[in-house]
C-alpha positions in Angstrom: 75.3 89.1 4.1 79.1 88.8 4.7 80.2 85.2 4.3 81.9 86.1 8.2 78.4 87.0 9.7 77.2 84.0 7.8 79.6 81.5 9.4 79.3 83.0 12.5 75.1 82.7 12.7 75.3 79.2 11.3 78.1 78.4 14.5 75.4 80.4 17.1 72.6 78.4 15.7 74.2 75.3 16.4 74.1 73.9 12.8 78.4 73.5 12.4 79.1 71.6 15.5 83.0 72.2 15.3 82.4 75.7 16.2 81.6 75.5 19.9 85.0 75.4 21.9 86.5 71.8 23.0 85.3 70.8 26.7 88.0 71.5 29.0 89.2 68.9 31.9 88.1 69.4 35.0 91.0 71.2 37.2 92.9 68.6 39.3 91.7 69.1 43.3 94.3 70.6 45.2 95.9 68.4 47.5 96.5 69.5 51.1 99.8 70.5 52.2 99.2 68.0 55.0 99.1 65.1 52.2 101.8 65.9 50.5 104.3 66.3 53.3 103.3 63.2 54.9 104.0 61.2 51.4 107.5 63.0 51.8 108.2 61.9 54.4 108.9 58.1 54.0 111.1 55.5 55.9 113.6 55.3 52.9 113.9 59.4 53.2 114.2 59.4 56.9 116.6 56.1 57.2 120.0 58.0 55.9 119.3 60.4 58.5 119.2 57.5 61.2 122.5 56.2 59.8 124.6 59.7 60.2 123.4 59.8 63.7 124.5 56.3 64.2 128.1 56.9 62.9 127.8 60.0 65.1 127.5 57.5 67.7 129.6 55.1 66.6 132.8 57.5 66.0 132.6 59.1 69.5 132.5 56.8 72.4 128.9 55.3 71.3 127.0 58.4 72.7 125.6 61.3 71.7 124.8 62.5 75.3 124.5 66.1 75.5 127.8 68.4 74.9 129.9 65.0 73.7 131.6 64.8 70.9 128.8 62.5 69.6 126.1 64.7 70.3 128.0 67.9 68.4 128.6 65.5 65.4 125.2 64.8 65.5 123.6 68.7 65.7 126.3 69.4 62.8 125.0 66.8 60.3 121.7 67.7 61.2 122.8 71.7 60.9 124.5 70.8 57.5 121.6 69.2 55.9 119.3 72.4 56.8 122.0 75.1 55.2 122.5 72.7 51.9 118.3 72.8 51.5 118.7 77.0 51.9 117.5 77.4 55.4 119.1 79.8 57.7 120.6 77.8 61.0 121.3 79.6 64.4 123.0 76.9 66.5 122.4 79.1 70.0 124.5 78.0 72.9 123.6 77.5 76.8 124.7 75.7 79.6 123.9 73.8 82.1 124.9 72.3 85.4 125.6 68.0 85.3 126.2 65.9 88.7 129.5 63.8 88.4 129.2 62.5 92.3 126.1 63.3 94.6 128.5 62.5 97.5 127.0 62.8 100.7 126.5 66.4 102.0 126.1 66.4 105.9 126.8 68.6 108.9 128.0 66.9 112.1 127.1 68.0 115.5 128.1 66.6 118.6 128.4 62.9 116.9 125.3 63.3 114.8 125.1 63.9 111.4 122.2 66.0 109.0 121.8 66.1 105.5 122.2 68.9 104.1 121.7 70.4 100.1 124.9 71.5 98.6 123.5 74.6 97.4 127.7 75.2 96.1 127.0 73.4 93.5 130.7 74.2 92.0 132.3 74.8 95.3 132.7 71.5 97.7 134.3 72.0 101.2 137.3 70.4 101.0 138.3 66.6 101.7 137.4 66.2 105.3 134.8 69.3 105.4 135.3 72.2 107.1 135.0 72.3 111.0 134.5 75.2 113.1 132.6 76.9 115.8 128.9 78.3 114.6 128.0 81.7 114.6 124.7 83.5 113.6 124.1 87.3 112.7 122.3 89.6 115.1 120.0 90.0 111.9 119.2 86.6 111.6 118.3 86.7 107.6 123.0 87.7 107.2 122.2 89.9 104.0 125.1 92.4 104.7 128.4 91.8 106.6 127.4 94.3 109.5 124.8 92.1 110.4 127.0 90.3 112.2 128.6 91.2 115.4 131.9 89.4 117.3 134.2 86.8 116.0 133.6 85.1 112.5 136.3 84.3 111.3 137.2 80.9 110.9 133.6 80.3 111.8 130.7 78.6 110.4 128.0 81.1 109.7 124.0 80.2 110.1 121.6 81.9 108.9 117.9 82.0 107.7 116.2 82.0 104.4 114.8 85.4 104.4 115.7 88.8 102.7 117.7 87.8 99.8 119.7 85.5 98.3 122.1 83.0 98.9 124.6 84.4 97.0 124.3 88.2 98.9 124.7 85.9 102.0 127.4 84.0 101.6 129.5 87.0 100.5 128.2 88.6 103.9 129.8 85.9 105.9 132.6 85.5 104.0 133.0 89.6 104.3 133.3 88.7 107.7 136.4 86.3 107.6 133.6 82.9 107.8 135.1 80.0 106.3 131.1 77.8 105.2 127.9 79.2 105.1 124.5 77.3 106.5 121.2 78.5 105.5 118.3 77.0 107.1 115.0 76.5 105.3 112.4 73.8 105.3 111.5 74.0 101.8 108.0 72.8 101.8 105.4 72.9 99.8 106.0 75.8 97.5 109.8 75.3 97.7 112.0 77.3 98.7 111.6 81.4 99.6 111.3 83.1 95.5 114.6 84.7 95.4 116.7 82.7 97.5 118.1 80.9 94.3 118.4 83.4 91.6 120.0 82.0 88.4 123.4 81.3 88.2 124.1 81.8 92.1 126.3 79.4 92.0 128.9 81.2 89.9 130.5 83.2 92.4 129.7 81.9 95.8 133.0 82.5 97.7 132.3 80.1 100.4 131.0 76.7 100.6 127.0 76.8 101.6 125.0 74.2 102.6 120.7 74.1 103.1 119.4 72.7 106.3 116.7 71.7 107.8 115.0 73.6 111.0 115.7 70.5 113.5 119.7 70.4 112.1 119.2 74.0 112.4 118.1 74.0 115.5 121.3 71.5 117.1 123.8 74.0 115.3 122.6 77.0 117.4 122.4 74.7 120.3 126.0 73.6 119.7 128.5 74.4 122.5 131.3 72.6 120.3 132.5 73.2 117.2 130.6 71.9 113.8 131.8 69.5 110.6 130.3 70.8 107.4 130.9 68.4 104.9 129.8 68.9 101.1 131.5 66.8 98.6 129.2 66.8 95.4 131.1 67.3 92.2 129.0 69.2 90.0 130.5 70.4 86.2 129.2 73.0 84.0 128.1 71.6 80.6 128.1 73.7 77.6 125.7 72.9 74.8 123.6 73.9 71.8 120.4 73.9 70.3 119.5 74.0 66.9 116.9 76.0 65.1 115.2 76.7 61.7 112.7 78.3 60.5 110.9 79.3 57.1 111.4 82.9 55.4 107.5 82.7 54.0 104.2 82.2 56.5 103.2 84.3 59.5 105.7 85.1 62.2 103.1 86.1 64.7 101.8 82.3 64.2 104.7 80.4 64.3 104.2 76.5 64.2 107.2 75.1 66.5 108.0 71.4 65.7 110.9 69.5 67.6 112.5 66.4 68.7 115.5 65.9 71.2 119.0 65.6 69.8 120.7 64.1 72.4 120.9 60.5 73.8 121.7 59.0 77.1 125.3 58.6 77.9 125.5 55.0 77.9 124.0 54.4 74.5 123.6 56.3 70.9 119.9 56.5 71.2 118.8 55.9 68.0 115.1 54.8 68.5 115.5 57.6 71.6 115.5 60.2 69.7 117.4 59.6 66.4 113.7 58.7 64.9 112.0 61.9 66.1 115.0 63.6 64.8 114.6 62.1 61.3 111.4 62.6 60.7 111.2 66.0 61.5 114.7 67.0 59.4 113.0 64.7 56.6 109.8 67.3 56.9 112.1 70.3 57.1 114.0 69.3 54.4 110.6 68.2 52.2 109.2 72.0 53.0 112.2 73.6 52.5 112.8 77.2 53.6 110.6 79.5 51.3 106.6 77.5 51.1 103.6 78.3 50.3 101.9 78.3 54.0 100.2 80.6 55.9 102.2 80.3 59.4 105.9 80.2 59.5 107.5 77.1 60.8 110.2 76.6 62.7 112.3 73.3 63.4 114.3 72.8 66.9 116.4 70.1 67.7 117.0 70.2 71.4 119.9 69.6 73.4 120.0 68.6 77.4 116.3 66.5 76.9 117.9 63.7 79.1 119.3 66.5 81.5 116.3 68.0 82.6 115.0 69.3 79.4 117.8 72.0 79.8 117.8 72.7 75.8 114.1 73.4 75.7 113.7 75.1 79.0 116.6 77.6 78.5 115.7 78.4 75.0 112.0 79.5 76.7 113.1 81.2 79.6 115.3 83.1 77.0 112.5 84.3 75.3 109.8 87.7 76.0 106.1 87.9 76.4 105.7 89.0 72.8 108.2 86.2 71.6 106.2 83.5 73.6 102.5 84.8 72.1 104.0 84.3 68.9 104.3 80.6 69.0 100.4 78.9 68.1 101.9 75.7 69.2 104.6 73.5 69.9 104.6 70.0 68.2 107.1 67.3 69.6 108.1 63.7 68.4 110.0 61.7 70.2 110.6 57.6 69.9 108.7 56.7 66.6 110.7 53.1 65.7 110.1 51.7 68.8 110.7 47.7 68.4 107.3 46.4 70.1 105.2 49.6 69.2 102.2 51.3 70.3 100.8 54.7 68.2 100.0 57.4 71.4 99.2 60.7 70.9 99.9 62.9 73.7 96.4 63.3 76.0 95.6 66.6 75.1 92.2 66.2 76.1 93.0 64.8 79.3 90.4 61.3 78.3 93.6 59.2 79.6 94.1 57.8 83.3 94.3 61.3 85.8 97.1 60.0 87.2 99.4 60.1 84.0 98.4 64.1 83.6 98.6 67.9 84.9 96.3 69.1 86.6 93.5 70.3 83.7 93.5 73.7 84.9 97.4 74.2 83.8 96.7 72.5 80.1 96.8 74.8 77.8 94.0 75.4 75.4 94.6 74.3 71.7 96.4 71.0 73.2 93.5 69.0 72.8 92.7 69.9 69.1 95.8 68.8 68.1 95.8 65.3 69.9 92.4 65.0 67.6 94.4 66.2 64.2 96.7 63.4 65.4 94.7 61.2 66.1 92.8 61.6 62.7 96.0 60.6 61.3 96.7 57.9 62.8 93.3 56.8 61.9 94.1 57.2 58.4 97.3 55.7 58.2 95.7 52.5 60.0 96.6 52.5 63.8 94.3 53.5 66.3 96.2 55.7 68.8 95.6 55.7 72.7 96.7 58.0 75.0 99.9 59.3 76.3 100.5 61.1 79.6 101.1 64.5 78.8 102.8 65.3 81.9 105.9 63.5 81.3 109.5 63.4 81.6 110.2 65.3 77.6 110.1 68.6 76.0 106.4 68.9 76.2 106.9 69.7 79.6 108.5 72.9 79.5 106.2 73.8 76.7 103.1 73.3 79.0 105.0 75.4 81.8 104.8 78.1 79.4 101.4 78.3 78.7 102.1 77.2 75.0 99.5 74.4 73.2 101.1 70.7 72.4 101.0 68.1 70.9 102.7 64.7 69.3 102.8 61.0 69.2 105.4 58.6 70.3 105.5 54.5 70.0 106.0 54.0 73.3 109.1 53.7 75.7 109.5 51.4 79.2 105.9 50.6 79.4 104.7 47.4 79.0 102.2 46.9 76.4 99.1 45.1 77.5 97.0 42.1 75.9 94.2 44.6 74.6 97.5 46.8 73.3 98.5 43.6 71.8 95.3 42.4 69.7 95.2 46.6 68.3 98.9 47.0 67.2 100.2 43.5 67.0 103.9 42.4 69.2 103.8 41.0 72.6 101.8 41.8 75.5 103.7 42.1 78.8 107.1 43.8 76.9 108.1 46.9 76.9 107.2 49.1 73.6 111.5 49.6 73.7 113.1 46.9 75.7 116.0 48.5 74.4 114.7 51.8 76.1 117.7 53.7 78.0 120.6 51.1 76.7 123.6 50.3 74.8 121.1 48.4 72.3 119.3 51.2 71.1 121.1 50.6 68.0 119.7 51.4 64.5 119.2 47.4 63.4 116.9 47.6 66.3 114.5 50.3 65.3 111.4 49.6 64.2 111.1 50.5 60.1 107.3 49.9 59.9 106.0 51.5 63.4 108.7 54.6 61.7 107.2 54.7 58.5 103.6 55.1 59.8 104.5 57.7 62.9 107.0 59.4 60.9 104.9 60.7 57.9 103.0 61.8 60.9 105.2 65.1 61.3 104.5 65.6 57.9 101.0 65.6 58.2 101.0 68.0 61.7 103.2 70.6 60.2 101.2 71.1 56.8 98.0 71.0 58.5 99.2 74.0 61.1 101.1 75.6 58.8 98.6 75.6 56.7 95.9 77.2 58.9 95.6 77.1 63.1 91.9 78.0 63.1 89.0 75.3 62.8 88.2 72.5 65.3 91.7 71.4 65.8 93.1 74.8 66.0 94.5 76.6 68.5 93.9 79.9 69.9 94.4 83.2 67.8 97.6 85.7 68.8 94.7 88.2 70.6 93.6 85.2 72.6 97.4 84.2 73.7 98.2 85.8 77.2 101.8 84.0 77.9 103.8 85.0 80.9 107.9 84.7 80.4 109.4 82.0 82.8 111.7 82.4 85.4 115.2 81.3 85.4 115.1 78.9 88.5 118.2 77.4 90.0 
């Protein structure tokens, strides 16, 4: 026998125990995608963010209320940071419509006066109103100019809210040499007649035009003598930006949307409101970066016009198809995580919380309730144990929900007063607000909260690798076959 073949029975039979091959380690376990971003995302990370919107603040009138100079110092730190970490920014722009004076909009007829709705929002009557004798169209809806007959001019035209807009009548009566335009329409439940406000009437209304009520309606026709319109609301166009990022790797068809509001109120710099929500989720962003390993594409908004009626959000959705809205699985949102006497909500998904606080369950969509449980598993974990907020609240959810789209998010709480059984949970005082600060001047960064931030925070972390990670399972959402989203309608 070769001394080789020897060696090599002597190893198979055991005998030369150096032979067999070392024991290898036992592979380290993965760790989720969800753990690791939520250890990224710590107060220290998040904190330099809070101080650049500060300065932001503190450099521009101490705002950094929606298309200030605050607000676009803000979006271009925050736009900045994204480009340096290699993600591609699209800052899109919109506008919006922002009350300076309501004034007092009234007709006057024979000594009384109505309110009225300035539906010219940019076109007042001016000082004084506009007085003159009323006159109504043989057609009574006034879509065309030969829908009236006689003298108009120098007239104030009435007409119904029927057959088309309020734009195609005003240019009707004006055609006709009117100098104010009065629609009358009761509104009621269901609003206003669908079409009667099409987006961006406003623009070109070449009269002044006023909505009534059918009993002022009524007293017009009736007058014998002429009529005072008055509108004298100052209304401004406001032009703005949102900004959004989103990975080049995961599925695009599955799209995990995560965002906070950029803007504060105009009396304060906001930096519990939103410049936490902000931080944490440009701290995940930046802790992802643009090119992971996940499954679903994420992308980051930062929103402008949240304390204007959710403008940011809402015209970024009505902006987009049916297609564009089935591809978004969810929409996650943060908003007010320093909060100085915090509580640790999640958003009632599942509807558990009072009725009163949420939609009706029928318009929820499905999905939203797994992710208040992934949330709530969380904040389990990191030591809090969450209650329930509204979902139907004044915030970016909302127009989320309006589309059809599943959400999601926790907050430490705003003007609410936090109660004795709040109190023994979380710790602070019972009968104070969760931000007594909420809606000032002091909502200053040496007010925010660093330990409620450094538990909610990590919290983005922790909802964005989960979903980016997968969107099926119990907390999942539905599939892109199941998602049957209808575009939304630009409103007035």
């Amino acid at each position: 026998m070769k001394r080789g073949r020897a060696l090599a029975l002597v190893c198979a039979l055991g005998v030369l125990s150096g032979c067999s091959p070392a024991p290898q380690p036992a592979p380290e376990p993965v760790r989720p995608l969800a753990d690791t971003l939520a250890a990224a995302v710590t107060a220290d990370g998040m904190w330099p963010h809070l101080e650049a919107l500060a300065e932001a603040a503190r450099a521009n009138g101490g705002n950094r209320a929606d298309g200030s100079p605050g607000y676009r110092a803000g979006l271009d730190y925050a736009a900045a940071a994204l480009r340096e970490a290699g993600f591609e920014v699209d800052t899109p722009e919109f506008s919006r419509l922002e009350t300076i004076k309501p004034g007092n909009p009234t007709v006057t007829v024979a000594g009384r006066d109505y309110q009225v709705d300035q539906a010219s929002l940019l076109l007042p009557t001016p000082a004084g109103g506009i007085t003159g004798a009323v006159r109504a169209p043989v057609k009574p809806a006034g879509c065309a100019a030969a829908d009236y007959r006689g003298n108009v001019k120098d007239a104030i035209a009435i007409v119904d809210d029927t057959g088309c807009g309020v734009g195609d009548k005003a240019r009707a009566a004006a055609a006709r040499g009117a100098d104010a335009l009065v629609v009358v329409s009761d509104g009621g439940r269901n609003g206003s007649p669908k079409g009667l406000f099409p987006h961006g009437y406003y623009h070109d209304l070449p009269i002044p035009v006023g909505v009534i009520g059918s009993q002022g309606g009524a007293a017009m026709r009736r007058s014998k003598t002429p009529v005072r319109v008055l509108l004298d609301g100052k209304t401004v166009t406001v032009t703005s930006r949102n900004l959004l990022a989103q990975t080049r790797t995961g599925s695009t068809r599955d799209v995990v949307l995560v965002g906070a509001h950029l803007d504060s109120i105009r009396t304060g710099p906001g930096l519990n409101d939103n410049g936490t929500g902000v931080a944490a989720v440009l701290a995940t962003a930046l802790a992802l970066g643009p090119e992971p390993d996940v499954s679903n594409a994420v992308r980051f908004a930062f929103w402008g016009g949240e304390e204007r009626q959710l403008a940011g959000a809402m015209d970024y959705l009505v902006g987009l198809d049916r297609d564009a809205l089935n591809d978004i699985a969810l929409y996650l949102n943060f908003d007010m995580l320093g909060s100085p006497n915090a509580g640790y909500f999640t958003y009632d998904g599942d509807l558990s919380g009072p009725a009163a606080g949420n939609p009706d369950p029928d318009t929820v969509p499905i999905g939203s309730a797994g992710i208040e449980r992934a949330l709530a598993g969380y904040l389990n974990l990191a030591g809090k144990r969450p209650a329930d907020a509204p979902l139907d609240q004044r915030s970016d959810p909302r127009a989320f929900l309006a589309a059809g789209v599943p959400v999601g998010g926790i907050t430490t709480g705003a003007a609410e007063l936090k109660t004795k059984t709040q109190a023994r949970l979380w710790g602070g005082k019972a009968g104070a607000p969760f931000d007594p600060n909420y809606h000032s001047p002091r909502d200053v960064l040496t007010a925010v909260n660093r330990d409620a931030l450094a538990i909610a925070g990590p919290g983005v972390g922790f909802a964005v690798g989960s979903y980016a990670s997968s969107i099926e399972g119990v907390n999942g959402v539905p599939a892109r076959d199941k998602r049957h989203r209808s575009p939304l309608a630009r409103g007035r």
